[in-house]
N, C-alpha and C positions, 0 to 999 in steps of 0.2 A: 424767421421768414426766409424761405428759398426762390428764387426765380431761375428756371431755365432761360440759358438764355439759346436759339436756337440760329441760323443762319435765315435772315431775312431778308438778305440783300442790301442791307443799308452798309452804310462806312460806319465803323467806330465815330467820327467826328459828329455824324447827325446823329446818332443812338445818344454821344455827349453833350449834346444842344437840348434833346428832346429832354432828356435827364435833366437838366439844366433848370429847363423851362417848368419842368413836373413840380420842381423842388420851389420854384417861386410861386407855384399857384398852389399847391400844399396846405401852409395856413386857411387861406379864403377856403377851400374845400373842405376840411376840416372844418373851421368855425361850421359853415354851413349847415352840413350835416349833422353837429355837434345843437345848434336852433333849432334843425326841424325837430330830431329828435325829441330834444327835452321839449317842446310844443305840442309833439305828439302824445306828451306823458298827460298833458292837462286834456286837449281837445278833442282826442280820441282815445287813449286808453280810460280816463281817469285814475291814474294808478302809477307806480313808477317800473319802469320794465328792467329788470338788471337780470339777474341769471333766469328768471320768473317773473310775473308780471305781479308788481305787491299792492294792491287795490287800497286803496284812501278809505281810511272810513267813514261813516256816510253822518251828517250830522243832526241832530235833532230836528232842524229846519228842513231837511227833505223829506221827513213824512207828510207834511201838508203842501210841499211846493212837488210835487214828482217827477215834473219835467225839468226843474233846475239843477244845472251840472256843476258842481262845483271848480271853483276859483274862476268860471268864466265870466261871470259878470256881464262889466263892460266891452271886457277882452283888454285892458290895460296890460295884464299880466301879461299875454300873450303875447301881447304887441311888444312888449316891455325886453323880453327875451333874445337878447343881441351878443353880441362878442367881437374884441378887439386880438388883436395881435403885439405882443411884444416882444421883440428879436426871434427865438423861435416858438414859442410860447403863446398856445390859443386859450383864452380867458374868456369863460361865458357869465356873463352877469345879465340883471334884471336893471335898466336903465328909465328914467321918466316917473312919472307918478307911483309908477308899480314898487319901484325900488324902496318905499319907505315900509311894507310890511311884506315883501316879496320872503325875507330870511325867516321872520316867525311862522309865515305858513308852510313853508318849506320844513323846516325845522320843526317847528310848534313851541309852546312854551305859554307865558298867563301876561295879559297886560291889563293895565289899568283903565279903566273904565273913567274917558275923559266927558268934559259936561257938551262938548258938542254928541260924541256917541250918544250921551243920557237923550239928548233931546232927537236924535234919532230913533230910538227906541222908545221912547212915548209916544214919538209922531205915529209909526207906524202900533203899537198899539192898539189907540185911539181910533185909527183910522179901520182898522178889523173890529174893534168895538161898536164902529156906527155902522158899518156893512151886518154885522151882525145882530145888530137892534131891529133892522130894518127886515132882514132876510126871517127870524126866527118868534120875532115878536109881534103882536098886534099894536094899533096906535094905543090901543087900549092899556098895553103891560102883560096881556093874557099870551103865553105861549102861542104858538100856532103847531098846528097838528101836522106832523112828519111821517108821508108813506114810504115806502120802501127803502129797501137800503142804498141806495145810493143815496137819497137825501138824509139820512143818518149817518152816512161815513163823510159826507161832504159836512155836516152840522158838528162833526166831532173834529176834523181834519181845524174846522176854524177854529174852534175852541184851544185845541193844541196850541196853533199862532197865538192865538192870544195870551193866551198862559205864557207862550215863548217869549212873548214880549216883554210880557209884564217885570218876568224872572229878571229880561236883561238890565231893562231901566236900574230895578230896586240893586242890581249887582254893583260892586266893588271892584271887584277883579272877573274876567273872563279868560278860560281855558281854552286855547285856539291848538286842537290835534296837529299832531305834524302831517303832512302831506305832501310828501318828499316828490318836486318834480325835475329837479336838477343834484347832480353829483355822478359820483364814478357809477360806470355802469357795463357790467359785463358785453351784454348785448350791443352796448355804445363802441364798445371797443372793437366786436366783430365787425360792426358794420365799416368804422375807422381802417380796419386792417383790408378788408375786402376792397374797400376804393383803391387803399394806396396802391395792394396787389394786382389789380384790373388796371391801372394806370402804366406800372412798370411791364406788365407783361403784352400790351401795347406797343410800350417803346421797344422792347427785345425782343418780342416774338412776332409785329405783325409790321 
């Protein structure tokens, strides 16, 4: 990295203060930019952007939910996305609630299907199984008659969920894809370098 530095009229002593000054706000700028960024990986890219933007792959569960974006949830994750400072040293980690499976979905990898999960996945289910009694069947048990295709892509969309469910309950282990929305990133780095460049060339040229 080069800075011109040109005749601005300052003293060297205030060009040394400003410099000073740039060097202690540094960290906080960086972390800063360093959150938005990786936040922008989940809540507007879906994807992780390093020299190209590498798109998440999309998981069984979004063919029948289309509007659900993945890892946002609650927005824990997002919210979760913080970073500290250590001498000179900016560290972004996943803080709070999020932090307990923030690495596997980043990363990806297989866990174990514990008996609270179980009972989440029956609940929900069950609970597509009575929507679906209701919706596709008569009190009777006789089908009900399905015009057009929206109500056959919407009658098969549920079907899917339910199938989804069922799979997960009876599961052992479940396979969580990785979807990387924190680590070194090309792009992170331009943006990192442009601040600091736009900062110093402030101090010595304007």
């Amino acid at each position: 990295m080069q800075v011109e530095v040109k005749n601005t009229g300052k003293t060297l002593e205030q060009m040394v203060a400003e410099l000073q000054n740039f060097k202690r706000r540094l960290p906080a700028g960086v972390g800063n930019i360093a959150v938005r960024f990786f936040k922008d990986n989940i809540t507007e890219r879906q994807g992780f952007l390093n020299s190209s933007l590498e798109l998440w792959q999309k998981g069984r569960r979004m063919r029948f939910r289309q509007s659900h974006d993945l890892l946002i949830g609650k927005g824990n994750l997002v919210r979760g996305i913080n970073y500290s400072v250590s001498g000179d040293t900016v560290i972004v980690n996943v803080i709070g609630t999020a932090a307990k499976y923030a690495e596997i979905q980043n990363a990806g990898g297989t866990i174990t299907v514990t008996d609270k999960m179980r009972r989440f996945f029956w609940a929900k289910y069950f609970e597509i199984k009575g929507h679906a009694e209701k919706k596709y069947f008569k009190e009777n048990g006789d089908k009900r008659n399905l015009r057009g295709t929206k109500q056959l892509r919407k009658r098969n969309n549920d079907l899917d969920e339910f199938n989804y469910w069922y799979s997960l309950a009876l599961a052992k282990k479940v396979t969580i894809p990785a979807r990387k929305f924190i680590g070194n990133s090309i792009a992170l780095d331009n943006e990192i370098m442009k601040y600091i460049e736009g900062n110093l060339d402030n101090i010595f040229n304007k």
